[in-house]
matplotlib code that plots the C-alpha trace (Angstrom):
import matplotlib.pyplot as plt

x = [0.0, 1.4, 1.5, 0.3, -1.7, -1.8, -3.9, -2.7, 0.7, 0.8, 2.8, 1.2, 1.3, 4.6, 6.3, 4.3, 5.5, 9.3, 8.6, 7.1, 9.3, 12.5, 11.3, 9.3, 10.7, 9.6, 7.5, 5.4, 4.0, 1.7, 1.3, -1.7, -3.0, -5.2, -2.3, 1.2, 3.3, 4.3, 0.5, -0.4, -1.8, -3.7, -2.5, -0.8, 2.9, 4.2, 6.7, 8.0, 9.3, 7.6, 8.3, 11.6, 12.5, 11.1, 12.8, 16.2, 14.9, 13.8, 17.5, 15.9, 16.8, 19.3, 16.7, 13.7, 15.8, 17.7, 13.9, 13.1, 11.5, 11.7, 13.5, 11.0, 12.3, 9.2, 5.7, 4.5, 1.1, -1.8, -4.8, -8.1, -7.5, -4.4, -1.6, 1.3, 3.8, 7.0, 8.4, 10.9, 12.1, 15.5, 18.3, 19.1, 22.6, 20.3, 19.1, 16.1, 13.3, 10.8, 9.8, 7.3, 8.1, 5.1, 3.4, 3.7, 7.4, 7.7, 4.9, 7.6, 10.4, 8.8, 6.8, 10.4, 11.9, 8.7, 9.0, 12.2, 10.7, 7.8, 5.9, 3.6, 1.0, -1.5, -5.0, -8.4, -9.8, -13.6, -14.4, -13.1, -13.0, -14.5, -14.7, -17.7, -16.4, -12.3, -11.5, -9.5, -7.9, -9.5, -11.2, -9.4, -9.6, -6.2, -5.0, -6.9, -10.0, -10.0, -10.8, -8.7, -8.8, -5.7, -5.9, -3.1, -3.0, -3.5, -4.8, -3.8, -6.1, -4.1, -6.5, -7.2, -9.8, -12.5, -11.4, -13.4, -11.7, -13.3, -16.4, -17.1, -16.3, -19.2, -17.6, -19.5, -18.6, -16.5, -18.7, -18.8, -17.7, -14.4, -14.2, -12.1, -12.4, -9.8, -7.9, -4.9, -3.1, -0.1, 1.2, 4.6, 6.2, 4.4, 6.4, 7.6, 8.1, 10.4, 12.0, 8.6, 5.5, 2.5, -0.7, -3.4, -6.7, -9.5, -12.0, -15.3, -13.6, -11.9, -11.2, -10.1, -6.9, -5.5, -2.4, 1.0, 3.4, 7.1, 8.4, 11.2, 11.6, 10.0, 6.3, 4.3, 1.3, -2.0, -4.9, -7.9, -9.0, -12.5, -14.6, -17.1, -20.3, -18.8, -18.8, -22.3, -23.9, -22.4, -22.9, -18.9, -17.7, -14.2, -12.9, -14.5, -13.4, -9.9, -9.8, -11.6, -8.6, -6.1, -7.4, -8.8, -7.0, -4.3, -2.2, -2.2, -3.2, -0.1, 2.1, -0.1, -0.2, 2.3, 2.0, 0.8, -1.5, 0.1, -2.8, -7.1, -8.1, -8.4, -10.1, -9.6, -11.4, -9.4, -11.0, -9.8, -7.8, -10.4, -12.8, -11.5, -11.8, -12.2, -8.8, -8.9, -10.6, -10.0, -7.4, -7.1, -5.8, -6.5, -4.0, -3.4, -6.5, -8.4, -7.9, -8.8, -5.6, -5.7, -4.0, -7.7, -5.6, -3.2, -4.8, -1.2, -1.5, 1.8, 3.9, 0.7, 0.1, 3.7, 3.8, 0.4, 1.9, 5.1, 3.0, 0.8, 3.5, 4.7, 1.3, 1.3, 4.8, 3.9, 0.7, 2.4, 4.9, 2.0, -0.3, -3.0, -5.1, -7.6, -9.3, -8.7, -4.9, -4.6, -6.2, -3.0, -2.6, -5.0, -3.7, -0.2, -1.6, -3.3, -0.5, 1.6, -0.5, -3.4, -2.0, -1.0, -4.3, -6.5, -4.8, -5.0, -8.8, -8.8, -7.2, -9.3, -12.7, -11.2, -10.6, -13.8, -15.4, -12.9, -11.1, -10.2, -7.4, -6.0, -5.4, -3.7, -2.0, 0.0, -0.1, 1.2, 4.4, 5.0, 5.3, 6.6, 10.0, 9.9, 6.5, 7.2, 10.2, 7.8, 5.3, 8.4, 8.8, 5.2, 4.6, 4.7, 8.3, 9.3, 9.0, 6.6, 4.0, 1.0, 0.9, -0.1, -3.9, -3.1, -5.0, -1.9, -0.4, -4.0, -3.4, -0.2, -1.9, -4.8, -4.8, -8.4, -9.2, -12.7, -13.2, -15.5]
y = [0.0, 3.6, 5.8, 8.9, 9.3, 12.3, 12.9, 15.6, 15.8, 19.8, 21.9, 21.5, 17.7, 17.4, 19.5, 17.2, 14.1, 15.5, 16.3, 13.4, 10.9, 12.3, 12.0, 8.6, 6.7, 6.5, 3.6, 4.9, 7.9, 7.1, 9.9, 9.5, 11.7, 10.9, 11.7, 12.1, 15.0, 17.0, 18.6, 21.7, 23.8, 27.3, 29.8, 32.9, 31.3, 33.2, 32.0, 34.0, 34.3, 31.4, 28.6, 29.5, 29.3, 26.2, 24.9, 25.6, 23.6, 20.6, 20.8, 21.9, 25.9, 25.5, 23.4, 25.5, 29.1, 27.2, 26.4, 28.7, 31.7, 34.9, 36.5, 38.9, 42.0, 43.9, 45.1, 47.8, 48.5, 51.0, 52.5, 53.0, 56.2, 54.9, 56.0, 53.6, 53.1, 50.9, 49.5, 47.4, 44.8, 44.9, 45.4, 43.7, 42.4, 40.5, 36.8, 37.3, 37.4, 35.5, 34.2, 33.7, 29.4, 27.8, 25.7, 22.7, 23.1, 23.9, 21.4, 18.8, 19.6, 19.7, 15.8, 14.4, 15.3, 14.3, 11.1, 10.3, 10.8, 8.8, 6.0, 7.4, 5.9, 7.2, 6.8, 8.4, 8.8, 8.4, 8.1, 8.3, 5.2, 6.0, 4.5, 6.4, 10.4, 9.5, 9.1, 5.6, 5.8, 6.3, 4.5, 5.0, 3.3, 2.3, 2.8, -0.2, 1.1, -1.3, 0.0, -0.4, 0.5, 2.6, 3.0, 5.2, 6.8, 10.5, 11.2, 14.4, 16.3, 18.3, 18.1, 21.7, 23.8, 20.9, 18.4, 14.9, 14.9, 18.1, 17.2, 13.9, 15.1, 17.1, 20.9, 23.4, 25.3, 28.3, 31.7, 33.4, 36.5, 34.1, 32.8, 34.1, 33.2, 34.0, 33.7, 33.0, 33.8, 32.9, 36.0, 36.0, 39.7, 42.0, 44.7, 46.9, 43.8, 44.0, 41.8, 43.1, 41.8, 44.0, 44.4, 46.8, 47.9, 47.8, 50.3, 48.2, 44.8, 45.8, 44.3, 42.0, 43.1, 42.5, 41.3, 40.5, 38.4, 37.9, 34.1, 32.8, 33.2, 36.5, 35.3, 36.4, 35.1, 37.9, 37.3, 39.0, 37.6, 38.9, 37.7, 35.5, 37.4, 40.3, 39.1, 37.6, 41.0, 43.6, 40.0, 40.1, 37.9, 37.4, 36.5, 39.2, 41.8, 40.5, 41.0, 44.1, 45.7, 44.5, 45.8, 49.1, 50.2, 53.0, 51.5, 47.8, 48.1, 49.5, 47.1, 43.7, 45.8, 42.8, 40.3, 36.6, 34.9, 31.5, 29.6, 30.3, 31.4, 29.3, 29.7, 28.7, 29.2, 30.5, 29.6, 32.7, 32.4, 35.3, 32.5, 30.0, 26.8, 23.7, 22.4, 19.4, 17.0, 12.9, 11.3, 14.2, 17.7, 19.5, 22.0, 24.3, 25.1, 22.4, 24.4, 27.7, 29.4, 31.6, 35.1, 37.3, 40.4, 39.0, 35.8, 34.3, 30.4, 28.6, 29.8, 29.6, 26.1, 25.3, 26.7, 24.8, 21.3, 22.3, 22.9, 20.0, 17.6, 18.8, 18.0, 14.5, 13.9, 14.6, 12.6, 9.7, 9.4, 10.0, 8.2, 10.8, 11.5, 13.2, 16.3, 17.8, 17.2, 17.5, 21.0, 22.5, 22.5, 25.4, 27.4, 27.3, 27.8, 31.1, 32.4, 32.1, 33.3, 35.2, 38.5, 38.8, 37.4, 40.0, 42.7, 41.9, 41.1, 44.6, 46.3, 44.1, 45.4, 49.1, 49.0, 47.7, 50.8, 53.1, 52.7, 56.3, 55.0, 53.3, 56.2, 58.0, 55.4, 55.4, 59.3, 59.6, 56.7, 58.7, 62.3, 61.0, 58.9, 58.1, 56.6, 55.0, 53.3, 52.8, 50.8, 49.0, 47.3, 46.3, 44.3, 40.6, 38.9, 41.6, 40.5, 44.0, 42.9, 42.2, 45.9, 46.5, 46.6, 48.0, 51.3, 52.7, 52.3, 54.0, 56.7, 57.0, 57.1, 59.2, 60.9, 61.9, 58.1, 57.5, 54.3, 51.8]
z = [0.0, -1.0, 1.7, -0.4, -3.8, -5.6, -8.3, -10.8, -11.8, -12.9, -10.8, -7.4, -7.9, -9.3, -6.3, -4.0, -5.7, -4.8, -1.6, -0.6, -3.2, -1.8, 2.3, 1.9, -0.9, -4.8, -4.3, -0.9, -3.3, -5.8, -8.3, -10.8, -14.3, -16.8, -19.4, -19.3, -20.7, -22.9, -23.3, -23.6, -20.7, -21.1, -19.2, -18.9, -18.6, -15.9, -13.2, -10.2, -7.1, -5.4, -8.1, -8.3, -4.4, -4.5, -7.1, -5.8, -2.3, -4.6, -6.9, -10.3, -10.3, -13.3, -15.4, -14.2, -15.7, -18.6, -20.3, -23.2, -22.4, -21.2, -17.9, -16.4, -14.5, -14.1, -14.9, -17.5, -16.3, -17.7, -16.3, -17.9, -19.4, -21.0, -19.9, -19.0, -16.7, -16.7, -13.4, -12.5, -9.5, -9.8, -12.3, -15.0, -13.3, -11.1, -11.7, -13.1, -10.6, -12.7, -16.0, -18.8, -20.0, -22.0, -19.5, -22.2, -21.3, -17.9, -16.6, -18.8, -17.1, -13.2, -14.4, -15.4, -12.0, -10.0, -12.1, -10.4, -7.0, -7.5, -8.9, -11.8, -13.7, -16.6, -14.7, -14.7, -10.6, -11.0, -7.4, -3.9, -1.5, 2.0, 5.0, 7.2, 6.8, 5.7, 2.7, 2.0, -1.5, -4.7, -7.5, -11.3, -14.3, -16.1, -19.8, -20.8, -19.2, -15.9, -12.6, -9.8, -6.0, -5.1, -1.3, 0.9, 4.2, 3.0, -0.7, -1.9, -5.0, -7.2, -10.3, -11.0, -11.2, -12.3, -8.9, -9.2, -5.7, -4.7, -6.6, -4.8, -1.6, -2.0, -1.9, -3.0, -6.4, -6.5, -6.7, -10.0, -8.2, -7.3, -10.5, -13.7, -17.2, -19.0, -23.0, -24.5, -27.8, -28.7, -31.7, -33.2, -34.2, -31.8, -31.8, -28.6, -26.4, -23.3, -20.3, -18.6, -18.3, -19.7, -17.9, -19.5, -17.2, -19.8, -18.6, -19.8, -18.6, -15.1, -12.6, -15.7, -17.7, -21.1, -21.1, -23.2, -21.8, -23.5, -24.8, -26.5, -30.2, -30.7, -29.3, -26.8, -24.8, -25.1, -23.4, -21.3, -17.8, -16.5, -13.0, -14.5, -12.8, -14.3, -17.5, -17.3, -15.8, -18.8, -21.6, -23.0, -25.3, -24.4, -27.1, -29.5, -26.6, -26.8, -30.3, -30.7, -28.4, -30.5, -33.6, -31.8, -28.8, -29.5, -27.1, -29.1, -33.2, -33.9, -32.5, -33.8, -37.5, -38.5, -35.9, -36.8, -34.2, -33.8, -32.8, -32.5, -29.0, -26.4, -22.7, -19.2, -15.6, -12.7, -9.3, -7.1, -3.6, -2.6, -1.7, 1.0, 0.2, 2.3, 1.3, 4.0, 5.8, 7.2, 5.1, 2.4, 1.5, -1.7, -3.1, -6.4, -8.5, -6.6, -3.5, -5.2, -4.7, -8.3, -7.0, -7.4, -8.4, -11.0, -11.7, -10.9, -9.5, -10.3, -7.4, -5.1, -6.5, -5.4, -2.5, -1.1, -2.6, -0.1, 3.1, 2.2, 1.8, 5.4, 7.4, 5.3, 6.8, 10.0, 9.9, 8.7, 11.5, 14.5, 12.4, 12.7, 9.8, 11.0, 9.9, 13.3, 12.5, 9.0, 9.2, 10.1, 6.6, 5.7, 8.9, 7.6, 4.0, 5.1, 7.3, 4.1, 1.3, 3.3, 3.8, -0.2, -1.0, 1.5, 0.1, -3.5, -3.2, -1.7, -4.4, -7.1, -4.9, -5.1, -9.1, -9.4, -7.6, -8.7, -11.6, -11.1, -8.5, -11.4, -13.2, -10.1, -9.4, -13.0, -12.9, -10.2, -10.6, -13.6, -11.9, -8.4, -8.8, -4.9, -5.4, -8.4, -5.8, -3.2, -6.1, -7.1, -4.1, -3.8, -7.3, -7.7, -6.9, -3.9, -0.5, -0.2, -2.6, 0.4, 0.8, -2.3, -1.7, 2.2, 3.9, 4.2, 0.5, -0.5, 1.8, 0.0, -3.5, -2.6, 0.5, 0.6, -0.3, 0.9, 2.6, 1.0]

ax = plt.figure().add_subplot(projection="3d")
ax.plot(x, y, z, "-o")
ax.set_aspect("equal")
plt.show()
């Protein structure tokens, strides 16, 4: 019998699987997926701070920056009214503080090291084995389409934002007002394209934001993320949104006038961090986009992802030596998750509430970065990758932006 299964192998259950494979042994961790890899994987491609800590802790730093891509060293960001700002997180004698990697490579490289940590096999989980209120192991049909019981101690869900682990224990959907739906588009010859990532605020679509995103070879990911309830209420297409900015928006047409879109559109849902998932419960723990841990501001969930497979891999180790797998005892997995990502996620939520209200703040917030070079500093050491960035949506950084910011 395995000790621990893990269903999903993206990057939440592929940093588990080393975690786990390196502590108990490749044969106590069962790691399961309806498909192996390379596949694709829609998303926005972006890697930062978080995944690359823990990469150097599990020994795959060099692979993890040697992919092709592009090194990110900062943010260009716009407000509704257009204007934009470019900011930076360090210099550009720095290692690079994060990255844009296709997910198709990236998730490659993270399955082929959690492949040497633990036993993997190409299965589809259909159901959950119980035993009164814990869960026992699961129920998955193999290549050839026979089902098999796969019981462990502690089962672990890693399998994104559509969980049949989540799903048959019974949780409840994610909100649409904690939901994101998103596109993607990968173009070839944009022109203007820098070591930063861009980040547009679309005054009909905010809190969503257009984005473009630098890759290797002269491409770049583009896409539009909006809160699904918001999208439903004012009836946007995404797609037809996404293009109609490209085509229309002074800050964009020029720069796609000669760029070749690589690929139709594609779409993806983003279950937000701002609503708190159950994430465990006897015998199981749930972590990445099963747990609902999509950044609500940036729509970020690969470091988050990672950094929830770490923690959970820590309660599973300690419930395996006192043999306690409890929910009363594995819960310690959603305080530690909360103490870790919480204050980020509050304030982001915040700030996403704020835009939503007052997309005027946006506007001062670029005017004044461009008129102000110590606030510009001060904004610098707030975005994504800096250890500063759970201020960002903080009374005190909107004092700072707007001092005669009315409360809401």
């Amino acid at each position: 019998m395995h000790e621990v299964i893990i269903i999903g192998s993206g990057p939440a259950g592929a940093t588990a699987a080393m975690y786990l494979g390196k502590a108990l042994g490749k044969d106590k961790v069962l790691l399961l997926d309806k498909a192996a890899f390379p596949r694709d994987k829609i998303c926005g491609d972006a890697q930062g701070g978080r995944s690359l800590e823990i990469s150097a802790e599990l020994g795959f730093e060099d692979d993890f920056r040697k992919l092709p891509g592009s090194p990110i060293y900062g943010i260009t960001l716009s407000g509704p009214a257009g204007k934009q700002i470019h900011l930076d997180v360090t210099s550009r004698d720095q290692k690079a503080p994060g990255y844009c990697h296709k997910r198709k490579e990236f998730d490659a490289m993270m399955f082929k090291h959690a492949q040497k940590a633990a036993t993997f096999r190409v299965m589809t989980v259909v159901d959950l084995i119980k035993e009164g209120d814990a869960v026992k192991g699961v129920i998955a049909t193999n290549e050839r389409g026979e089902r098999e019981e796969l019981r462990a101690k502690v089962i672990i869900g890693a399998d994104g934002a559509n969980s049949i682990i989540a799903n048959k224990l019974g949780l409840k959907p994610t909100p649409m007002e904690h939901f994101i739906v998103a596109t993607r588009q990968y173009y070839k010859g944009v022109k203007g394209v820098t070591d930063r990532i861009e980040m547009h605020m679309i005054r009909d679509l905010i809190p969503g934001y257009f984005w473009i995103f630098p890759l290797a070879n002269g491409e770049v990911n583009v896409g539009l993320g909006m809160i699904t309830k918001d999208m439903i209420q004012k009836k946007v297409n995404l797609k037809t949104a996404m293009l109609r900015e490209i085509k229309e928006n002074p800050l964009f047409k020029d720069r796609f006038k000669d760029a070749t879109p690589l690929e139709d559109v594609h779409a993806w849902n983003l279950p937000l961090a701002s609503h708190k998932r159950k994430a465990a419960g006897n015998g199981w723990m749930l972590i990445g986009d099963s747990a609902c841990l999509i950044d609500p501001l940036s729509g970020e969930g690969v470091g988050n992802a990672m950094i929830s497979a770490k923690i959970a891999s820590q309660v599973a180790l300690e419930a395996l030596k006192t043999n306690d797998f409890s929910e009363k005892n594995l819960k310690k997995y959603e305080k530690l998750l909360w103490e870790e990502l919480g204050p980020e996620v509050d304030a982001n939520y915040k700030l996403q509430k704020i835009g939503t209200r007052f997309p005027v703040l946006l506007d001062k917030l670029v005017e004044r970065g461009l008129k102000d070079p110590n606030f510009k500093k001060k904004l610098e050491g707030m975005l994504p990758y800096t250890t500063g960035r759970e201020q960002l949506g903080s009374t005190d950084f909107l004092k700072l932006l707007m001092p005669s910011f009315i409360p809401f």
